[in-house]
Every structure is written in structure tokens, then in C-alpha cells.
N, C-alpha and C positions, 0 to 999 in steps of 0.2 A: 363548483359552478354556483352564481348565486343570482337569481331571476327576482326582478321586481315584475310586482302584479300587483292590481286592484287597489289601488291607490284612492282612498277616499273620496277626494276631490280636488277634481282637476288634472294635468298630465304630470309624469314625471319632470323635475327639474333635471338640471346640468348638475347643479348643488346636490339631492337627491343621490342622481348617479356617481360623484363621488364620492359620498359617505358611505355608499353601498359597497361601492368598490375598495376603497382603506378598510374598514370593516372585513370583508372578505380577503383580504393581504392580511389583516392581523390576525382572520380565524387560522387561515393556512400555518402562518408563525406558530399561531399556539400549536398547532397539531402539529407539526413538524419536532418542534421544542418538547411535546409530549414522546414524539416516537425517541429522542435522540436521549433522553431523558431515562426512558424504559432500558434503550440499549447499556448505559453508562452504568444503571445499577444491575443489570445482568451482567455485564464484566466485571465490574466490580464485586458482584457474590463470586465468580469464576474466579479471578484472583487472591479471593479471599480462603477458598477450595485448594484451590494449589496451593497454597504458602502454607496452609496447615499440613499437607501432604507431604509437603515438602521439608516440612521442618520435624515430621514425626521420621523422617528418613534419614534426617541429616544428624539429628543430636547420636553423642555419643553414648554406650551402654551403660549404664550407672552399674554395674557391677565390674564393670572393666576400670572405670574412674575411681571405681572405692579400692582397687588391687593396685591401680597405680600410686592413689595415694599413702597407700602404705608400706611401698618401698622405698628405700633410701635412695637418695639424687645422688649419682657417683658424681665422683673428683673428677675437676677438667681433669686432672693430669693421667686419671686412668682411662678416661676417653680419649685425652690425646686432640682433645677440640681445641687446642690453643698454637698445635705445631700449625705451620703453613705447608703440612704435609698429611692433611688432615683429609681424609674421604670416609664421609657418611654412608656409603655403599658397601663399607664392611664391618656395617653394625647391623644384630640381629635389631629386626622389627620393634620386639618392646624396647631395646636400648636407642633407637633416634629418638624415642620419644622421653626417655631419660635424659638425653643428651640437651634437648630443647629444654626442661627441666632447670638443666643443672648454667646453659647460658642465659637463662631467665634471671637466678640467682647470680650468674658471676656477673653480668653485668649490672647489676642492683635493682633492677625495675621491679621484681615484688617489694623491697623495701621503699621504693618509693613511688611507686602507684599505689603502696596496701593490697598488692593485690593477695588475695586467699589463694593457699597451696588445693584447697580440692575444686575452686571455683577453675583454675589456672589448668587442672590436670584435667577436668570435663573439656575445656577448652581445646586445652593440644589435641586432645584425641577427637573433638569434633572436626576441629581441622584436615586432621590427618584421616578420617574418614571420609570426609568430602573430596578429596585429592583424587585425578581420575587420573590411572594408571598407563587407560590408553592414550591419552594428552602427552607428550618427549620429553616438555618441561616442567610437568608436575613430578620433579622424584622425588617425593616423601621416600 
């Protein structure tokens, strides 16, 4: 609410009463722009709160990534990832993640992405910890 009062001299103009009133339209704006302004950076610390929560949850165990990177990537052929009679549901647990390994390699993407064997093996296993079991079509 914005009241004119005691006015020097003379009465209020028309002119007067509109500048009072744009003035009061832009104080509203500012303070509106203030509160919405308040809210955007408290979401924004809140989002910032979960993603760090959420990524201390999500990375893989570095002492799991340093055990897989020190075993050997079995041979398609003794995985048997190359038949078309091939089901990953009867490989133990640490062997999909060898298996993913070893078509990384056969199909040459570390040689040619560069990509690094222990950067490659935190990865599969970040993956495959994210994977929620209760979802049908997540079968890791």
C-alpha cells in the first residue's frame, strides 16, 4: 500500500499519482524478485546437498575396483559372450563384471577411447551398484 500525504504545495497531480503508483508496481517487482530469488538459491543449496549424498552413495568401493583391477579379463570364448546362446544369468556376480571387461576389450573401445583399465573397472562397478534390483529390467 502506498499513501501520498502532505504534499508541499499545492494538491496532488494525476502525474504525481502515477509515478507513485509505477514506483509502487516496481517496489512490489523488486520484492517479489527478492522472495523468488531467496527460494531459487535455497533449492539450489538443497540440490547441491543431494547430489553430494547421492554420489557418496553411488561411487563404487575403491578396494573392490583395486581387486578387480588385478584380475585377469577372461577370454570371450571362456565366457562364451560370443555364442547367440549366451545368458548372463549364469555367471557368478564378480564374473558379469569381467564379462563387461573383457567386451569392452573385444570390441576395442579402451583402445580407442584411451580409456584406463582401473578408471574403466571403478566405472563398471559404479554402474552395477546403481542398478536397482527391484526395477525387471535392471538385470545386472
Amino acid at each position: 500500500v502506498v499513501l501520498l500525504i502532505n504534499k508541499k504545495s499545492g494538491h496532488f497531480s494525476a502525474n504525481d499519482e502515477q509515478f507513485v503508483e509505477a514506483f509502487g508496481i516496481f517496489c512490489g517487482i523488486a520484492l517479489r524478485n527478492v522472495f523468488q530469488y531467496e527460494v531459487a538459491v535455497e533449492a539450489k543449496a538443497r540440490c547441491q546437498i543431494a547430489m553430494e549424498i547421492m554420489s557418496y552413495h553411488a561411487d563404487s568401493d575403491p578396494k573392490e575396483a583395486e581387486s578387480l583391477m588385478k584380475m585377469p579379463v577372461p577370454s570371450a570364448l571362456s565366457l562364451n559372450i560370443q555364442s547367440l546362446h549366451f545368458i548372463q544369468g549364469h555367471l557368478e556376480d564378480k564374473d558379469t563384471i569381467r564379462a563387461c571387461l573383457r567386451m569392452f576389450y573385444e570390441l576395442d573401445l579402451v583402445d580407442r577411447f584411451g580409456l584406463d583399465h582401473g578408471v574403466l573397472c571403478r566405472w563398471l562397478l559404479t554402474v552395477k551398484k546403481n542398478y536397482r534390483a527391484e526395477v525387471m529390467y535392471h538385470n545386472w
